[in-house]
GUMARPA-978929 format. One record per residue: x, y, z of N, C-alpha, C in turn; chain. Coordinates in nm, 3 decimals, padded with zeros to 5 digits, always signed. Atoms other than C-alpha are relative to their C-alpha. Layout:
BEGIN
((X,Y,Z),(X,Y,Z),(X,Y,Z),'A')
...
This chain:
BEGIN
((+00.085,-00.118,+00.000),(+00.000,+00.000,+00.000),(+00.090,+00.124,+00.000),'A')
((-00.089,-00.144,+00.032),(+00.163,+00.319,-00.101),(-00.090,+00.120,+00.079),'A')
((+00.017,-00.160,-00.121),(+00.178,+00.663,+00.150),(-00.099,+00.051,-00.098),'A')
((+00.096,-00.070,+00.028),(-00.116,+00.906,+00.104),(+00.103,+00.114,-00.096),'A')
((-00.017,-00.106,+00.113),(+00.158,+01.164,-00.054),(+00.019,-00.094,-00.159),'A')
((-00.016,+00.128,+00.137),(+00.241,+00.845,-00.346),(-00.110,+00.017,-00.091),'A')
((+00.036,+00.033,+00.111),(-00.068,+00.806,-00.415),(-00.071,+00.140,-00.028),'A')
((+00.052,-00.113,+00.069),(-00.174,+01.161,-00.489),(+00.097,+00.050,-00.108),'A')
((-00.136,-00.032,+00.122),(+00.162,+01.216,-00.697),(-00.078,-00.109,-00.106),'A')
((-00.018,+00.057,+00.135),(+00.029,+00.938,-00.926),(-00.135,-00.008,-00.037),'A')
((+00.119,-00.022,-00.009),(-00.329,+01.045,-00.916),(-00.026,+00.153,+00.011),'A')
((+00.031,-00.117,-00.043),(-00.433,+01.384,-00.802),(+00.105,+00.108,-00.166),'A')
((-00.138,-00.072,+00.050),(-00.059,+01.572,-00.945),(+00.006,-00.036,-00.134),'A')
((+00.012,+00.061,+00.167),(-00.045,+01.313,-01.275),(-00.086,+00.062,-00.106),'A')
((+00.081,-00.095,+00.095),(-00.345,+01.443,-01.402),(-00.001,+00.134,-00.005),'A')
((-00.091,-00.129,+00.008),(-00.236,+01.831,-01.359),(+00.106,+00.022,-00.102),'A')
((-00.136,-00.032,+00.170),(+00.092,+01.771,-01.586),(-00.106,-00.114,-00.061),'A')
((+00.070,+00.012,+00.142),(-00.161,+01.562,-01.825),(-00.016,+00.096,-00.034),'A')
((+00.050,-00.063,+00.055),(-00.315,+01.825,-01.866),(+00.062,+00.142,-00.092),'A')
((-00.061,-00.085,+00.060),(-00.041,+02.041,-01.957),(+00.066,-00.055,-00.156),'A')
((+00.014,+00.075,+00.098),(+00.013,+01.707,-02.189),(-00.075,+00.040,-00.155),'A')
((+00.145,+00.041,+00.138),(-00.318,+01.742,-02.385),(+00.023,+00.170,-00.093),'A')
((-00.036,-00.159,+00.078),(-00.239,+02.151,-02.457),(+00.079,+00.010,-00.072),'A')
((-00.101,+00.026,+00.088),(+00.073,+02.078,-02.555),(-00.054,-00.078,-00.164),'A')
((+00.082,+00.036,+00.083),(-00.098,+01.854,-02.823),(-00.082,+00.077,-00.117),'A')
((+00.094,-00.090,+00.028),(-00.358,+02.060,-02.904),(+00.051,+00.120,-00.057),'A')
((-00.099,-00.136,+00.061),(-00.132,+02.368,-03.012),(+00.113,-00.068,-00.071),'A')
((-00.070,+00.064,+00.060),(+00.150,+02.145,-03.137),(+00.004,-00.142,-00.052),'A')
((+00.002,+00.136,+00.012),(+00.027,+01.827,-03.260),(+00.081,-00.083,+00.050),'A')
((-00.037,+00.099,-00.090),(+00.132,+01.483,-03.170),(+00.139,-00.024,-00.104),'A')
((-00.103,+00.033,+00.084),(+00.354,+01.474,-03.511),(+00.148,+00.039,+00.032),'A')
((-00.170,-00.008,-00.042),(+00.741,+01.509,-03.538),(+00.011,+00.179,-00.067),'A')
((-00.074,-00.132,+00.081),(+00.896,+01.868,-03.647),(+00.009,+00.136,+00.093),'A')
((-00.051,-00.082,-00.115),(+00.953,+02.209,-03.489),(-00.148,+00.026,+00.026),'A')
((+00.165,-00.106,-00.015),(+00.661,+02.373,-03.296),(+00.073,+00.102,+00.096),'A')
((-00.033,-00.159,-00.062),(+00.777,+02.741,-03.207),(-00.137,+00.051,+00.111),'A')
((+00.139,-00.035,-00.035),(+00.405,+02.803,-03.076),(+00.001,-00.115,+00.156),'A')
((+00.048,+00.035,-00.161),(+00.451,+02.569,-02.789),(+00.127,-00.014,+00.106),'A')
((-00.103,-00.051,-00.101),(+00.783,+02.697,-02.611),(-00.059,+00.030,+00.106),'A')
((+00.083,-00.034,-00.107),(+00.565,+02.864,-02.364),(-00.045,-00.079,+00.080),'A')
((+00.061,+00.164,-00.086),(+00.420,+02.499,-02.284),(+00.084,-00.050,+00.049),'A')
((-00.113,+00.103,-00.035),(+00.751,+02.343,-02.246),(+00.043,+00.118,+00.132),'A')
((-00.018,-00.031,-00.171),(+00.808,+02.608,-01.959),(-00.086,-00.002,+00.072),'A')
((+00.063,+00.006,-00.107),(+00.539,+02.593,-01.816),(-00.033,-00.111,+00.073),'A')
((+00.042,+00.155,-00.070),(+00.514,+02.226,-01.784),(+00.132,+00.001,+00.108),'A')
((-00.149,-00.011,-00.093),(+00.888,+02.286,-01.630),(-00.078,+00.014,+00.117),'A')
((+00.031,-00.037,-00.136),(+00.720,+02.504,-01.373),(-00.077,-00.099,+00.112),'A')
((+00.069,+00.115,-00.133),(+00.473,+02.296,-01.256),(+00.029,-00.139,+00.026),'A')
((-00.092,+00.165,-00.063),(+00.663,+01.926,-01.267),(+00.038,+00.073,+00.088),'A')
((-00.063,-00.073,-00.197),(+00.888,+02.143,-01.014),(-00.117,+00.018,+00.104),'A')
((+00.112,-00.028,-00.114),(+00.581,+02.235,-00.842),(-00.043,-00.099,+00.074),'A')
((+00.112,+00.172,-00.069),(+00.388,+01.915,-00.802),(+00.122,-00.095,+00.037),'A')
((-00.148,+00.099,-00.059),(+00.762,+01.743,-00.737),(-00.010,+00.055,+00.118),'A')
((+00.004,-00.045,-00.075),(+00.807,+01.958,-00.475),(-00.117,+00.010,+00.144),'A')
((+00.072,+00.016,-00.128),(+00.492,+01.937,-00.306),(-00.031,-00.152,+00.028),'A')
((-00.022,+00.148,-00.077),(+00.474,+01.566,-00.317),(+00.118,-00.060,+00.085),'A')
((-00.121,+00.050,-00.077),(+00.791,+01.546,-00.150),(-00.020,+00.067,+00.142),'A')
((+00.109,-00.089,-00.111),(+00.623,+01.803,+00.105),(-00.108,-00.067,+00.055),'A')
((+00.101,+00.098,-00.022),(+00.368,+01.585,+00.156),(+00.052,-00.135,+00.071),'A')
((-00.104,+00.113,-00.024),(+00.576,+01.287,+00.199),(+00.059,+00.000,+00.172),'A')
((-00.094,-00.100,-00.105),(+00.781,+01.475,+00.460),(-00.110,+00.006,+00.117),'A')
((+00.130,-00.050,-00.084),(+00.448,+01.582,+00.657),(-00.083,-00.145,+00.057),'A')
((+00.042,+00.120,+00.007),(+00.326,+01.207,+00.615),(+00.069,-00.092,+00.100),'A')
((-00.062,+00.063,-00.098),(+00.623,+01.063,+00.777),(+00.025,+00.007,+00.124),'A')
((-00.052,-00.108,-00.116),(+00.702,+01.332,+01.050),(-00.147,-00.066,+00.063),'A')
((+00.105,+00.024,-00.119),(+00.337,+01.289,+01.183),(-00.026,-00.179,+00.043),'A')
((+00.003,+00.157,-00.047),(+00.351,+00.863,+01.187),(+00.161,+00.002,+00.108),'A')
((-00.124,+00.025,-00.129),(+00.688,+00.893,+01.372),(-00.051,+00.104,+00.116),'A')
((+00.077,-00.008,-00.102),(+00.511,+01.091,+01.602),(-00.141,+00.022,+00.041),'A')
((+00.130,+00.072,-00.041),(+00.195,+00.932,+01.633),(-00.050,-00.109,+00.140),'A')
((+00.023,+00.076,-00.118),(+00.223,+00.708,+01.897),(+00.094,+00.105,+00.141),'A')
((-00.009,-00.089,-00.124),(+00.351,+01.026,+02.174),(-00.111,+00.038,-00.007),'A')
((+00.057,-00.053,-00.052),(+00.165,+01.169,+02.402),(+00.016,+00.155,-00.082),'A')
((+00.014,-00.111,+00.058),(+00.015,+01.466,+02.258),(+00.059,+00.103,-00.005),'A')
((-00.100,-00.025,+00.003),(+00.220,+01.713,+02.356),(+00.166,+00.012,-00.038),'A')
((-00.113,+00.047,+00.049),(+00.545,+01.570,+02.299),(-00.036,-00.019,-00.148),'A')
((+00.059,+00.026,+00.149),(+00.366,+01.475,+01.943),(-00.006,+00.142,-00.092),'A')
((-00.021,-00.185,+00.047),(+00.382,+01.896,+01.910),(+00.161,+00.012,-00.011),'A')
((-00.128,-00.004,-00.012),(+00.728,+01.886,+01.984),(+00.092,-00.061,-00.107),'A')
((-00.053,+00.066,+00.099),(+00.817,+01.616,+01.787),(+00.004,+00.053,-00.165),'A')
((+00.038,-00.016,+00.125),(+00.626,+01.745,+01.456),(+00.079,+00.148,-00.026),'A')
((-00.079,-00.100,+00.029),(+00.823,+02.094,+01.503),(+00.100,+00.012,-00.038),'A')
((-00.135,+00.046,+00.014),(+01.116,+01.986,+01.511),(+00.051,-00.052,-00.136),'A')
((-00.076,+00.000,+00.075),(+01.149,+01.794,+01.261),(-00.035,+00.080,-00.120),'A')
((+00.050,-00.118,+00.133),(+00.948,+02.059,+01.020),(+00.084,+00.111,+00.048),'A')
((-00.069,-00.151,+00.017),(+01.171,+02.348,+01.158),(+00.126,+00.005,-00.103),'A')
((-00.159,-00.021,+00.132),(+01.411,+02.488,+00.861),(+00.001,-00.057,-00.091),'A')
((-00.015,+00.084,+00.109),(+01.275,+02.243,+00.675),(-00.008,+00.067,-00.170),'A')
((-00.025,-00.123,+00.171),(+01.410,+02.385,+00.284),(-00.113,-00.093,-00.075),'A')
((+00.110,-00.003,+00.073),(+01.118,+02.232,+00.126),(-00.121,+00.088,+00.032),'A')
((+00.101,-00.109,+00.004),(+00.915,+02.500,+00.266),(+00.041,+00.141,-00.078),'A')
((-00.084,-00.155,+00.079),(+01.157,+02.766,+00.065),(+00.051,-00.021,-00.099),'A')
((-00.081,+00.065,+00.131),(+01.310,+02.591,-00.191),(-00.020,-00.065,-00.075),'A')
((+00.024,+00.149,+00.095),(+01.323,+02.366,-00.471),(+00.004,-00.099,+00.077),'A')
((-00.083,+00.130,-00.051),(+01.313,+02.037,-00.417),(+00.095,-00.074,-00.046),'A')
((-00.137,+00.053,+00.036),(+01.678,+01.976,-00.497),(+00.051,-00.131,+00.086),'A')
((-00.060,+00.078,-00.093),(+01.895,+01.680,-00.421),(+00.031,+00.042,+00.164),'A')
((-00.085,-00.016,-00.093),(+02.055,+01.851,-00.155),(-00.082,+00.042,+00.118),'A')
((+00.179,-00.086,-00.097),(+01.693,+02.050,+00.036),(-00.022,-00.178,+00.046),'A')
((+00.056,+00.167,+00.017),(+01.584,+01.616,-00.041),(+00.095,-00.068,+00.137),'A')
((-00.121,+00.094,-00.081),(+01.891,+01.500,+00.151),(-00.002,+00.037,+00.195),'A')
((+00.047,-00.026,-00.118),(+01.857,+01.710,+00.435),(-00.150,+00.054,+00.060),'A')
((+00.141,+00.004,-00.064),(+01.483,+01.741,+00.521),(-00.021,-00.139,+00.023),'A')
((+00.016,+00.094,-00.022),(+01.465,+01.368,+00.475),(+00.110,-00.093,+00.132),'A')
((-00.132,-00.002,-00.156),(+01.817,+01.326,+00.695),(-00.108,-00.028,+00.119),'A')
((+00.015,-00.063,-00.101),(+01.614,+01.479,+00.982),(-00.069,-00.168,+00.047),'A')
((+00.112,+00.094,+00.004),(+01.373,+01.140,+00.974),(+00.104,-00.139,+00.044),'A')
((-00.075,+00.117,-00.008),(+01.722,+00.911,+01.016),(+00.075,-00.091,-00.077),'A')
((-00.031,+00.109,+00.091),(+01.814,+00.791,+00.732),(+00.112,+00.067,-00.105),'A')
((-00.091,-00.101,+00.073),(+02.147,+00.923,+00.499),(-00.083,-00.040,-00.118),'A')
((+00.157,+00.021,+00.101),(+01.862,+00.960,+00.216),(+00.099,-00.041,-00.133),'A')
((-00.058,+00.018,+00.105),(+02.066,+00.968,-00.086),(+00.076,-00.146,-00.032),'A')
((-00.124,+00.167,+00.019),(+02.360,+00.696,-00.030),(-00.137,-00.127,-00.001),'A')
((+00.103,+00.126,-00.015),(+02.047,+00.470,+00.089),(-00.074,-00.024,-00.163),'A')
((+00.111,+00.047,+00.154),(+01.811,+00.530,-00.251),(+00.095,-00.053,-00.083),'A')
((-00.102,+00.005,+00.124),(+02.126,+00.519,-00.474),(+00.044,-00.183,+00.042),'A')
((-00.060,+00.187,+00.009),(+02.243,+00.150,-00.279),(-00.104,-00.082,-00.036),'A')
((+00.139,+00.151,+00.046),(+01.851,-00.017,-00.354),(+00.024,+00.059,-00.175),'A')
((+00.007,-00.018,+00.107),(+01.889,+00.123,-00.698),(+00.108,+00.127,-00.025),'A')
((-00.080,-00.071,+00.008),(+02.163,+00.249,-00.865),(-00.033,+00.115,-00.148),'A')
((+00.106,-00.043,+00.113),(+01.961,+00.416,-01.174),(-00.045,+00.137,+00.120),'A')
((+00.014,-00.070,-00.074),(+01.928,+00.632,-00.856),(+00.052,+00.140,-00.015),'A')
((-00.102,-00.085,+00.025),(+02.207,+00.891,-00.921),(-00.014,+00.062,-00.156),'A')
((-00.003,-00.039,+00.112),(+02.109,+00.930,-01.280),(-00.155,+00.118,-00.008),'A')
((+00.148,-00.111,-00.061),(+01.738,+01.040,-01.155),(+00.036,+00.112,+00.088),'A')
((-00.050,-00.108,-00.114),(+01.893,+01.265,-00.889),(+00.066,+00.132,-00.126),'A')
((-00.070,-00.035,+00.094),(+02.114,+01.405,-01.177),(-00.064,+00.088,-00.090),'A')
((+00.092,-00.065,+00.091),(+01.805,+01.456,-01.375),(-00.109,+00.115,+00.027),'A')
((+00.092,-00.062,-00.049),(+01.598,+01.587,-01.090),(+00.107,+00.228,+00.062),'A')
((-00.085,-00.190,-00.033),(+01.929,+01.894,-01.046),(-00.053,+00.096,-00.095),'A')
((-00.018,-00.064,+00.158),(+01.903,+01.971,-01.437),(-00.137,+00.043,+00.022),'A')
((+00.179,-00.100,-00.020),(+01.498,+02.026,-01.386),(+00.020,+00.118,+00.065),'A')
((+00.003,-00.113,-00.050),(+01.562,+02.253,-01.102),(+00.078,+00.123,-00.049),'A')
((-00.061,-00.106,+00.114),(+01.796,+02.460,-01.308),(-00.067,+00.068,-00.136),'A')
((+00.043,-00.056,+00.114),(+01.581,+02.489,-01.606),(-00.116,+00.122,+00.087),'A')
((+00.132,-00.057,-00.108),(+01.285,+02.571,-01.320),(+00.030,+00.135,+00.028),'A')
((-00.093,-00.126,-00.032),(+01.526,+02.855,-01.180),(+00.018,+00.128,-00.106),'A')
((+00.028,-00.129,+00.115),(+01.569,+03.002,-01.518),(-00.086,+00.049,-00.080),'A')
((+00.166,-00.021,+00.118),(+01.215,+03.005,-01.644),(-00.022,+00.124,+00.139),'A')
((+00.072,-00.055,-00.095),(+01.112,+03.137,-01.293),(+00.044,+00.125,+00.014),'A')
((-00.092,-00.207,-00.035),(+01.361,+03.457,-01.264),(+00.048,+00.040,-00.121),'A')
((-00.052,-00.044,+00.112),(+01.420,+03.467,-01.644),(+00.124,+00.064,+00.008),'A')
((-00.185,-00.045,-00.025),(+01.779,+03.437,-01.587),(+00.061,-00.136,-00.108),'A')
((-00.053,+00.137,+00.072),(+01.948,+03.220,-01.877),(+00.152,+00.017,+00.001),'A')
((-00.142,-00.022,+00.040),(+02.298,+03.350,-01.805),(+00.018,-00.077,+00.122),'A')
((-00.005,+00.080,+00.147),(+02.454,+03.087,-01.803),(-00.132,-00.066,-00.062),'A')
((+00.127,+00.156,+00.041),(+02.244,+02.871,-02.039),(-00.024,-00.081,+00.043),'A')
((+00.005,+00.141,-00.075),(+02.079,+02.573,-01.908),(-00.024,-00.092,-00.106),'A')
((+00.022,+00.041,+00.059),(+02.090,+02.272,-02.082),(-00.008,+00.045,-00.149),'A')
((+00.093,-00.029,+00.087),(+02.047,+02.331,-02.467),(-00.047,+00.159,-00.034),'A')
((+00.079,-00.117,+00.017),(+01.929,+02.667,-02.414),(-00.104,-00.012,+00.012),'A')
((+00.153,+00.023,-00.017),(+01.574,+02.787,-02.413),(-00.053,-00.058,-00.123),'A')
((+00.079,+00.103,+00.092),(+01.551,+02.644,-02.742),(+00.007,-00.146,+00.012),'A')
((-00.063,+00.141,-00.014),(+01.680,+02.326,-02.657),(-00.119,-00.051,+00.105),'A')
((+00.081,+00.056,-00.086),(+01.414,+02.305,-02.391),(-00.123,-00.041,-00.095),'A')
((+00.108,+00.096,+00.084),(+01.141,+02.045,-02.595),(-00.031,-00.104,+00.089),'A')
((+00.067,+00.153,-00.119),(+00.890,+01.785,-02.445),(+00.023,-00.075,-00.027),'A')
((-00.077,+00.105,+00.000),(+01.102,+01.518,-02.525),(+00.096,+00.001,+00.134),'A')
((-00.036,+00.000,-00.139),(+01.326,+01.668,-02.211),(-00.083,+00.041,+00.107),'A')
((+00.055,-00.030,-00.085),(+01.057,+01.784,-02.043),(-00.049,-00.143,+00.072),'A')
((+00.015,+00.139,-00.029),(+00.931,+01.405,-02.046),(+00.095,-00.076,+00.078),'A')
((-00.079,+00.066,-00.113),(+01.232,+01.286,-01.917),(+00.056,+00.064,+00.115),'A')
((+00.043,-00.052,-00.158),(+01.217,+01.481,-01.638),(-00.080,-00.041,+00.086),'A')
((+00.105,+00.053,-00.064),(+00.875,+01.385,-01.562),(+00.014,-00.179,+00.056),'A')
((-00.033,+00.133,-00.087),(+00.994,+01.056,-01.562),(+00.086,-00.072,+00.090),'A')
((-00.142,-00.020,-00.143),(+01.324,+01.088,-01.328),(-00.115,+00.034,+00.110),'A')
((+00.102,-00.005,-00.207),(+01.031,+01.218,-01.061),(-00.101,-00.117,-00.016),'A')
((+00.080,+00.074,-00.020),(+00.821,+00.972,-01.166),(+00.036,-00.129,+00.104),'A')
((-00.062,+00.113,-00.086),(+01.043,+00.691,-01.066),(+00.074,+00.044,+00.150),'A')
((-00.043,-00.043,-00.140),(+01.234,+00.900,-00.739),(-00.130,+00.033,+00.054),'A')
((+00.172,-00.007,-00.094),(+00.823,+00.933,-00.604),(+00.019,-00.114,+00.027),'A')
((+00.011,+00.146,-00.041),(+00.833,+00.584,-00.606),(+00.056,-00.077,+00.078),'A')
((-00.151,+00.045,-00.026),(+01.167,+00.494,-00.534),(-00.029,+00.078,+00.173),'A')
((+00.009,-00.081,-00.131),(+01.123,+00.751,-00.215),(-00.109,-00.046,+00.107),'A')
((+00.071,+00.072,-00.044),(+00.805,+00.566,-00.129),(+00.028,-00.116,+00.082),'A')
((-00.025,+00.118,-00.033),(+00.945,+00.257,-00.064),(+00.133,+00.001,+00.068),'A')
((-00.076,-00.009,-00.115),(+01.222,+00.371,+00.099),(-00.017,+00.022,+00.108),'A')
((+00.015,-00.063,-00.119),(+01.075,+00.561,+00.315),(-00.142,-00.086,+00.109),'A')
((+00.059,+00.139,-00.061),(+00.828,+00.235,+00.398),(+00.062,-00.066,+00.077),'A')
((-00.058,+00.102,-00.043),(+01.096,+00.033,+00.453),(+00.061,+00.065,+00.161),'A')
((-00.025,-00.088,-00.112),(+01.280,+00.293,+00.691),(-00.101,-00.018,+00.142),'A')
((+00.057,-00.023,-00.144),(+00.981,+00.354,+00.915),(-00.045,-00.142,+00.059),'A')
((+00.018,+00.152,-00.026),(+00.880,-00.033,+00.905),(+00.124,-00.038,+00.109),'A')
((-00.070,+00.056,-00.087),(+01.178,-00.097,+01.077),(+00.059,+00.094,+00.137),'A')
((-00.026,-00.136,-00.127),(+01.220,+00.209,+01.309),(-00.129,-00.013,+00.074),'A')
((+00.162,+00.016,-00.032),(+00.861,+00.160,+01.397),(-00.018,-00.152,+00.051),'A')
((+00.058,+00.140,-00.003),(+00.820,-00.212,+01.386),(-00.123,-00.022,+00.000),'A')
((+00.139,+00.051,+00.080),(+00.514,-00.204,+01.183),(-00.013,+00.091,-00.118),'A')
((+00.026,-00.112,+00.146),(+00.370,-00.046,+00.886),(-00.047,+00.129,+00.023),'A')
((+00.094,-00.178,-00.015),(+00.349,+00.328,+00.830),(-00.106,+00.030,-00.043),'A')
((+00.162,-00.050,+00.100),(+00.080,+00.321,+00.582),(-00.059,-00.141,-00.051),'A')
């Protein structure tokens, strides 16, 4: 059974970037060749994969924090949930490797080395999920100095896709880590 943030990333969030899918489409057909007319789409789908990445990992975060303290006394259960949400850089930031590494840290676990040893296809998604936040960065403050990737022409939903699918699989991948983690810190199931 997959966490409540899982399954809204592959439900709720999925259909959101469809829908930036079907526009795309719809203004640039499904055929092969240039479409100048849907640059605008290819950033904006940028923006919001970053977005909906970001808040499912926010979610995630919020999901775990309150099952690890679920079984304190109420009080202490305030304490607990502050803590580990104070400073947390997914309330300010991208969700970059490095925001990922330490908000999830806080929970026990060296996040990165761990996803990258169950799957090593790990580091290439991480890799993929920097290059998003960089394009994200320069759509958002219209700053291309330096260029990212390609340039802004270079940005096409062929990379926008494989973006979507580097978070597709680190949602997942983060899921089941972060199962296994509290399963055994817990000694039972989180979700």
């Amino acid at each position: 059974m997959p966490s409540a943030a899982y399954e809204s990333w592959r439900t709720t969030r999925a259909a959101a970037l469809d829908e930036v899918e079907a526009a795309h489409a719809a203004v640039g057909g499904t055929g092969p060749g240039r479409r100048h007319a849907t640059r605008q789409l290819n950033r904006a789908y940028i923006l919001l994969l970053a977005a909906e990445f970001q808040g499912f990992c926010r979610k995630l975060h919020d999901e775990c924090a309150a099952i690890i303290a679920s079984g304190s006394p109420a009080g202490v259960r305030e304490l607990i949930l502050e803590n580990l949400g104070f400073g947390r850089q997914l309330d300010r930031g991208n969700a970059t490797p490095g925001s990922l590494g330490a908000d999830f840290g806080r929970l026990g676990l060296k996040f990165w080395p761990e996803l990258v040893g169950r799957d090593k296809k790990a580091a290439a998604w991480q890799r993929q999920l920097d290059e998003l936040n960089g394009w994200r960065n320069a759509i958002a403050h219209d700053n291309f100095n330096p260029p990212r990737p390609g340039d802004t022409i270079g940005l096409r939903l062929d990379r926008v896709r494989r973006y979507r699918r580097a978070c597709r699989r680190l949602a997942r991948a983060f899921d089941a880590l972060l199962f296994d983690h509290l399963s055994a810190r817990l000694g039972r199931s989180p979700w």
